[in-house]
N, C-alpha and C positions, 0 to 999 in steps of 0.2 A: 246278230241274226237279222237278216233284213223280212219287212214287211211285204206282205202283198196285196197290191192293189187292182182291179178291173176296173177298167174308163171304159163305159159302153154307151156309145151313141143311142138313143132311142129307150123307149123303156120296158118292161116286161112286167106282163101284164101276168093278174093273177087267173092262175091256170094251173094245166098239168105239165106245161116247162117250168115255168117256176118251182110247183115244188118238186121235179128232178135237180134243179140248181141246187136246191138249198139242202138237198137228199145227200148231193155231191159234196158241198159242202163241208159240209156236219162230216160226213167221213173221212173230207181230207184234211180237217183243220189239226187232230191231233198227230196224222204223221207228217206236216209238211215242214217241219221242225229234220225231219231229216232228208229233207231237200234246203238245207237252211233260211226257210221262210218261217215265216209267221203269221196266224190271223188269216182273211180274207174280207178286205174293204171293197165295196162293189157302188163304183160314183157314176151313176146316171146321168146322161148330159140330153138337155130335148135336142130333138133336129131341127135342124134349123129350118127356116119356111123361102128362104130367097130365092131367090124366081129358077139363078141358071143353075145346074149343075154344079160348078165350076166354083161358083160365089158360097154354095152349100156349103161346100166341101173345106172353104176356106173358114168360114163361119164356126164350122164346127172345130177343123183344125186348132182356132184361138181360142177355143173352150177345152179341148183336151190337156192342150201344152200351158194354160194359164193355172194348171192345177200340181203342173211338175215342177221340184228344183232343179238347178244344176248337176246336181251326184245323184236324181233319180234314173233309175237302168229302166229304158220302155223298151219294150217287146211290143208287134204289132200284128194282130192277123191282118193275112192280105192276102190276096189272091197268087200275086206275082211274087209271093216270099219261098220260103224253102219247104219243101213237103218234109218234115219229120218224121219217124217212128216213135212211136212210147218211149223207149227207151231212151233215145236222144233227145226227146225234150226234157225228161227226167236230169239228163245228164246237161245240158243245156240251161236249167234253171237252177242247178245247183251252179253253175261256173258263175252265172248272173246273180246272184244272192250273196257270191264273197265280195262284188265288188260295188253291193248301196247296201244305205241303209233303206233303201224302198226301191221295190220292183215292179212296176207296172205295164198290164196286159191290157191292150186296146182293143178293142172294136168298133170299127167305123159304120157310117150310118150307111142307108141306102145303097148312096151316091159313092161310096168307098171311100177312103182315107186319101188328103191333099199331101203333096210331093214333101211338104215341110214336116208331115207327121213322119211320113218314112226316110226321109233323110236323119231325123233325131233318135226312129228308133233303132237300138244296138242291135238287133234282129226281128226281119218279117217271116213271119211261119205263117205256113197256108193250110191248110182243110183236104186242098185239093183245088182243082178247076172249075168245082163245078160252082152257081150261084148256091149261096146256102140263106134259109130264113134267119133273120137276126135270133130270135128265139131260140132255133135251133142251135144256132153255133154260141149260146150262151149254155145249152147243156152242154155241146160235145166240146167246151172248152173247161165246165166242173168235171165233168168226167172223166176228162185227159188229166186234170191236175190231180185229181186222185188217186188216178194209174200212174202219175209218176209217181207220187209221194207215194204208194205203194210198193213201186218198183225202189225207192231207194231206201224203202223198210226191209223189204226183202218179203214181201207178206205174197201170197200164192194169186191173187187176186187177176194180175198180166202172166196170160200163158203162153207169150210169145215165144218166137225160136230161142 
């Protein structure tokens, strides 16, 4: 059973996102065992401060990937990645869990994720197009991993088509 991890650029601050996170959490750690993961480790990385965009970007990229092995499976939100439904990321995180023993879900800073993060990871999935606040897309990425681990529980919680 592989592990799961979140690399999140930037940090989250104690509020009412945070505790939806850890709301999220807590509900999906016991079914995520039938999305074959485990756990939920969540590694905060600061942003970087360098002046260009470009250099950020990079910055942060050698902080994400200096925390991976070689047999870790990284999945990456991004804007330019695949739009999914529940259901297919449910299905999607179970194909990525038979093949580590660690899986890791990114979130880039600001500045979004450098060419080197998205080339390593095995899939980018997007939110959608539109700009989301870091905060934000740290709940509606507990909350998705819920509804999958729900959706592969079979528990009534996704009342999609």
């Amino acid at each position: 059973m592989a592990k799961l991890g979140i690399v999140a650029v930037g940090r989250m601050k104690r509020g009412p996102e945070q505790e939806l996170c850890e709301m999220y959490f807590t509900r999906a750690r016991p079914l995520l065992p039938r999305l074959g993961l485990q756990g939920v480790q969540v590694r905060e990385l600061p942003e970087s401060r360098a002046a260009r965009p470009e250099l950020r970007q990079r910055e942060e990229a050698a902080a994400i990937l200096k925390g991976l092995r070689r047999d870790d499976v990284l999945l990456a939100l991004d804007e330019r990645g695949e739009m999914l439904d529940s259901p297919a990321l449910a299905r999607c995180l179970q194909q990525q869990a038979r093949h580590a023993r660690m899986v890791h879900i990114v979130i880039g800073g600001p500045d979004g994720l450098d060419e080197e993060v998205r080339r390593r990871a095995r899939v980018l999935i997007s939110f959608g197009r539109m700009t989301w606040p870091h905060r934000l897309v740290r709940v509606m990425l507990a909350e998705q991993l819920y509804r999958a681990a729900s959706i592969a529980a079979g528990l009534p919680y996704h009342r999609g088509n």
